[in-house]
C-alpha positions in Angstrom: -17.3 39.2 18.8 -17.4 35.7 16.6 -15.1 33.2 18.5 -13.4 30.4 16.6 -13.1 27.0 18.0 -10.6 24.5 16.2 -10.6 20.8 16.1 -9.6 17.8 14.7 -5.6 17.3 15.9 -3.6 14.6 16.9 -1.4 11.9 16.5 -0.9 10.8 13.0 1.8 8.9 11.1 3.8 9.9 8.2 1.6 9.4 4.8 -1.4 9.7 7.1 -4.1 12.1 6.7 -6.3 14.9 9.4 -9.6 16.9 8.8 -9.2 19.7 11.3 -12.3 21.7 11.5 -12.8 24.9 12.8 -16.6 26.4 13.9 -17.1 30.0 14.3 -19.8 30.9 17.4 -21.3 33.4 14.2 -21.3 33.7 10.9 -18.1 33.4 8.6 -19.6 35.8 6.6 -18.2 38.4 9.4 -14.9 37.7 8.2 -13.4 39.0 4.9 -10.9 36.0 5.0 -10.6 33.0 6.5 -7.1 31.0 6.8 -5.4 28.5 8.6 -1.8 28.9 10.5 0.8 26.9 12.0 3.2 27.5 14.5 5.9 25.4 15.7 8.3 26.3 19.1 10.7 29.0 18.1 9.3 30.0 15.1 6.6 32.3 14.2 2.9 31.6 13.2 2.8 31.0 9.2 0.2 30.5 6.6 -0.8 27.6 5.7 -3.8 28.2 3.9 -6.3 30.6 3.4 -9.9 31.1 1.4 -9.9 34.2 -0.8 -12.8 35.4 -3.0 -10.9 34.1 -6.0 -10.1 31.1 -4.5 -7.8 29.5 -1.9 -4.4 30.3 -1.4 -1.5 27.7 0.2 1.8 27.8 1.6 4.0 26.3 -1.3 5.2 23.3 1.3 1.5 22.1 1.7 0.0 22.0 -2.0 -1.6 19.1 -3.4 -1.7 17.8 0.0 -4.0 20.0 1.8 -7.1 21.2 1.0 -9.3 24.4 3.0 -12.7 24.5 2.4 -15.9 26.3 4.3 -19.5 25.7 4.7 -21.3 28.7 5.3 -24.3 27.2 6.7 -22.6 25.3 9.4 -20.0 28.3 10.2 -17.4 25.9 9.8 -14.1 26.1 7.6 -12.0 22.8 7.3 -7.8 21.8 6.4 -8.1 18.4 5.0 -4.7 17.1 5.4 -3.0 14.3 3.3 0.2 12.2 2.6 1.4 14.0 6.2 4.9 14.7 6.5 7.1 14.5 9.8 7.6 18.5 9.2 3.8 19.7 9.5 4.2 19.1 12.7 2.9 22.1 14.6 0.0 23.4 16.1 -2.3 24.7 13.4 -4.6 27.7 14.1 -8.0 28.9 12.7 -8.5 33.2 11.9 -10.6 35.1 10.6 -9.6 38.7 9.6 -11.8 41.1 9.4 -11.1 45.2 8.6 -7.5 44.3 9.1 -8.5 42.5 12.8 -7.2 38.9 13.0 -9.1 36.9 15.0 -8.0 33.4 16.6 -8.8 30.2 17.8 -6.9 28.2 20.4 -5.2 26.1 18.2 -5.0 22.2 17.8 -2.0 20.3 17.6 -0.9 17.8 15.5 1.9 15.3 15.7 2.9 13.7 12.8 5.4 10.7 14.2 6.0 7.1 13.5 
């Protein structure tokens, strides 16, 4: 089974921008998508972002801002995260879904606070 391993949170101030990165113990190639979630207390896990075969998809809240992206040889996918807003505050999770299986990571949390 292909673990995912996410990195990249922390504290960050409003306008401020985070590369979380998330490596996969296999290949990505196992997955049919990969997509990054957020969670906040009280509310459930939500999209944020996810890579499709005809091309990324994002949560209406986070476009233009955020960016995923994947590099197949490196098993990696990245969220580039820009102009940071007090409300993506959360703790944002790597998965990768595979024959209706989603798989994730342990999360990483980010704090956008000034």
């Amino acid at each position: 089974q292909v673990q995912l391993v996410e990195s990249g949170g922390g504290l960050v101030e409003p306008g401020g921008s985070l590369r979380l990165s998330c490596v996969a113990s296999g290949s990505i190639l196992y997955f049919n998508e990969m997509n990054w979630y957020r969670q906040v207390p009280g509310k459930e896990r939500a999209l944020v972002a996810g890579m499709r075969s005809n091309g990324p998809i994002y949560e209406n809240s986070v476009k233009g801002r955020f960016t995923i992206s994947e590099d197949i040889a490196t098993n990696s996918v990245y969220l580039q995260m820009n102009s940071l807003k007090l409300e993506d505050t959360a703790v944002y999770y790597c998965s990768g879904r595979r024959r209706g299986m989603d798989y994730w990571g342990k999360g990483t949390p980010v704090t956008v606070s000034s």
